[in-house]
Backbone as a chain_set.jsonl record, in Angstrom:
{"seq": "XXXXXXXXXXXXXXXXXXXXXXXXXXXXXXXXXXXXXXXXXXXXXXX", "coords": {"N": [[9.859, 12.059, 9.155], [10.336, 10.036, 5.957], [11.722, 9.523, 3.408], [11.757, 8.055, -0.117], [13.193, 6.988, -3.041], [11.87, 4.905, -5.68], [11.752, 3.074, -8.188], [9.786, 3.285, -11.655], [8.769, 0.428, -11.262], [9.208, -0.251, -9.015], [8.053, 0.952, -7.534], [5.216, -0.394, -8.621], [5.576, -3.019, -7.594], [5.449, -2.261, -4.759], [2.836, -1.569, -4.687], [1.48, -3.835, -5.307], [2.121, -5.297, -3.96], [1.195, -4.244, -1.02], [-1.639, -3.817, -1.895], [-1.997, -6.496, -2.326], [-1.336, -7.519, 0.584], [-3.452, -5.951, 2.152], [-6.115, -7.386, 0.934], [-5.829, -10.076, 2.644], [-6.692, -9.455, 5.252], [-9.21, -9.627, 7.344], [-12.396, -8.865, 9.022], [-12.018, -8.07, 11.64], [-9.49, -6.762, 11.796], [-10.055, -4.171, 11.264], [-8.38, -1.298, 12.037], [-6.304, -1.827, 10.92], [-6.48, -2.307, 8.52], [-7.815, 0.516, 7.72], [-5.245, 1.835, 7.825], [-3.404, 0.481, 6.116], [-4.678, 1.608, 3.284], [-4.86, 4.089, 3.902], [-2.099, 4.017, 3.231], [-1.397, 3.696, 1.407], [-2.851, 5.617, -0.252], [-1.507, 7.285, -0.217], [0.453, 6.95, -2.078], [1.632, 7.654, -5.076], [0.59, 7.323, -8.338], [0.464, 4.12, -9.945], [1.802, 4.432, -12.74]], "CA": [[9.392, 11.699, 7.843], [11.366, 9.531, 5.72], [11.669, 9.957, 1.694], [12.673, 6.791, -0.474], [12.879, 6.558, -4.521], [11.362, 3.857, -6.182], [11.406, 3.099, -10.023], [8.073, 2.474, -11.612], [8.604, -1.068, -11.52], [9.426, -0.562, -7.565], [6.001, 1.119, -7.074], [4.205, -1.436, -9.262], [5.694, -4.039, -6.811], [4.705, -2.001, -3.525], [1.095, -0.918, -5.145], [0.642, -4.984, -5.529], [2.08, -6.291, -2.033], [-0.115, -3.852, -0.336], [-3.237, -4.791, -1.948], [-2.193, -8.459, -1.702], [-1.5, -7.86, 2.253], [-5.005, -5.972, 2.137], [-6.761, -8.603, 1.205], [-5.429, -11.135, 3.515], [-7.514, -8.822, 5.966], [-10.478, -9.857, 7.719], [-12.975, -7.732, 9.255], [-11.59, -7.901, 12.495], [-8.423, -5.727, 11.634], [-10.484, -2.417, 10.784], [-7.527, -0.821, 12.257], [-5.112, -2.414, 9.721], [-7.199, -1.902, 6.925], [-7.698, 1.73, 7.411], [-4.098, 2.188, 7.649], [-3.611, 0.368, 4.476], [-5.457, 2.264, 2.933], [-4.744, 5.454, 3.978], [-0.678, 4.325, 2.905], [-2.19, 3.26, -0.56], [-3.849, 7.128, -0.933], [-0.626, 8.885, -0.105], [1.685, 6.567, -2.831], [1.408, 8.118, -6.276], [-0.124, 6.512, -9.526], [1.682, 2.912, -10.709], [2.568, 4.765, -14.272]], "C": [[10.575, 11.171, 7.038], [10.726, 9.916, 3.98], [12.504, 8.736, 0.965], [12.059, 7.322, -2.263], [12.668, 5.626, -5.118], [11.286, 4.47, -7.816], [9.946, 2.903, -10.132], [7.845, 1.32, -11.405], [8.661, -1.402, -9.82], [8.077, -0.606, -7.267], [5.07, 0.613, -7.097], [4.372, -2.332, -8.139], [4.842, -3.381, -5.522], [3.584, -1.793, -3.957], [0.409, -2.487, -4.952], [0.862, -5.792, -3.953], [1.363, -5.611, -1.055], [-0.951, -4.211, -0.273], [-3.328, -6.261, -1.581], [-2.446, -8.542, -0.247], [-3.296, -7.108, 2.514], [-5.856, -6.954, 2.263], [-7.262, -9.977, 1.799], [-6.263, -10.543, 4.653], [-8.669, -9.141, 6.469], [-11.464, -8.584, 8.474], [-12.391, -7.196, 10.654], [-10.591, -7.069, 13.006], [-9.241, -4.376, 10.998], [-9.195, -1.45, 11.228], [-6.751, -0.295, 11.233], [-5.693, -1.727, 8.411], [-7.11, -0.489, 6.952], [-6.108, 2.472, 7.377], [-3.304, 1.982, 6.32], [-3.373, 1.194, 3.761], [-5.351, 3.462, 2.567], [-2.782, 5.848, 3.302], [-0.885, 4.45, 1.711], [-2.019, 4.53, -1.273], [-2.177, 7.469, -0.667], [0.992, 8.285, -1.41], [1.215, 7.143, -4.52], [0.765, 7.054, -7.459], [1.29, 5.237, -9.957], [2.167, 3.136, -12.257], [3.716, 4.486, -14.684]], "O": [[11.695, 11.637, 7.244], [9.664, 10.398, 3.588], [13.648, 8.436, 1.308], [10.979, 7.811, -2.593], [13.786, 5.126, -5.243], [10.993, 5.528, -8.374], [9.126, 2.551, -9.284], [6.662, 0.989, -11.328], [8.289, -2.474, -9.344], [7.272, -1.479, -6.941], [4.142, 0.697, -6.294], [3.315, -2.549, -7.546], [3.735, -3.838, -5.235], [2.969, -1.927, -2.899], [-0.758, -2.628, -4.588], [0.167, -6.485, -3.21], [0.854, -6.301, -0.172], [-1.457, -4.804, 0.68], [-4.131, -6.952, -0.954], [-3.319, -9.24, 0.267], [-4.195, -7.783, 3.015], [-6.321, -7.393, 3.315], [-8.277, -10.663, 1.676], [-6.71, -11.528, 5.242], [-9.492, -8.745, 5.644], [-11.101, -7.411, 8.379], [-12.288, -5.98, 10.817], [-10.552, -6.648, 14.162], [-8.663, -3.691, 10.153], [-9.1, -0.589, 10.353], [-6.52, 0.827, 10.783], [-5.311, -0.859, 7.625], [-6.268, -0.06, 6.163], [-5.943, 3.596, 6.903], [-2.746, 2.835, 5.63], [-2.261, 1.631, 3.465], [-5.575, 3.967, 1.467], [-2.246, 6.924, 3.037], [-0.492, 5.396, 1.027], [-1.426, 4.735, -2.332], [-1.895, 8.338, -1.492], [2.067, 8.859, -1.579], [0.123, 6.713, -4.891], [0.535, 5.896, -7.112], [2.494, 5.391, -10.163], [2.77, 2.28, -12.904], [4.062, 4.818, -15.818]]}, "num_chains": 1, "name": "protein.A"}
């Protein structure tokens, strides 16, 4: 397990290149997507 600090302004950035790479997603990656997804849920609120 690795542990990194991010400012809010870091988080804001990773919270938005996620969803952006999300989206790029077709149905075909169900894989991908649920992994996503599941990184999304475990990153804290963009406050």
């Amino acid at each position: 397990m690795h542990t990194i600090e991010l400012t809010p302004e870091e988080l804001r950035l990773v919270h938005a290149a996620l969803e952006s790479y999300l989206d790029d997603f077709g149905h075909d990656e169900a894989d991908v997507l649920r992994q996503i997804k599941a990184l999304l849920a475990k990153l804290p609120d963009e406050d």
